[in-house]
Every structure is written in C-alpha cells, then in structure tokens.
C-alpha positions, 0 to 999 in steps of 0.5 A: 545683296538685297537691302534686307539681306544685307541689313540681317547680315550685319546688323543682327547678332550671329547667334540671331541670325543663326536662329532666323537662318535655321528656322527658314531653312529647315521650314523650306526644307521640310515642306519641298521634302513632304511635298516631292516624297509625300511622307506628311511629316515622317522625317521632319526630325532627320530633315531639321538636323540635316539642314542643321548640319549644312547651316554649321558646315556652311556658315550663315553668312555664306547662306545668306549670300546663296539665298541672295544670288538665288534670288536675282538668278530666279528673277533674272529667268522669270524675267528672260521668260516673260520677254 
C-alpha cells in the first residue's frame, strides 16, 4: 500500500475514512457516468447511492486496498508502455 493509503487507513477514524472514501468515489463515479453517457447530471442522485451501497457492502478498508493495487497495476502498464 502507498505511504498515503496506509496512513488514511490506520490512522483516520472509520466514520472519517467512510466520508473521505464516499465522497471520492461518488465524485469519480458521477463524472465517468456523465462522461461515458453524456446525462450532464441526470442520475447523479441514483449514482451516489450506488456507490453508497458498493462503499457498505465492500468496506472501506477493501476500497482503499483496490484503489491502491489499481495504482501500481496503472503504473506498472504506463510503465511497460512507455518502454
């Protein structure tokens, strides 16, 4: 896990850490579902409680550790790709 991640994870309260997560997500969630279905906002209310929901269901520990694997795979390819 990278120095930030891990330092979120086990130092922030979980009811902190469950804010900081859901915010991120649903921000990220809404704009990729704008941007791929070009609704400008029409479901940003349905977005937020699916990814509420996903947040619950998965933990946020579990999406910190995601986020973080997600990271070093993404690097790892723009690295391979740039050789």
């Amino acid at each position: 896990m990278s120095f930030l991640t891990k330092m979120v994870d086990k130092c922030l309260p979980e009811k902190a850490k469950t804010s900081l997560v859901k915010h991120k997500v649903q921000k990220e969630a809404k704009k990729y579902v704008n941007e791929k279905l070009g609704l400008e906002g029409q479901l940003d209310q349905h977005v937020d409680t699916l990814a509420d929901k996903v947040i619950d269901t998965a933990g946020v520990s579990n999406v910190l550790k995601a986020k973080d694997i997600y990271d070093k795979l993404s690097k790892l390819k723009k690295d391979n790709g740039s050789s």
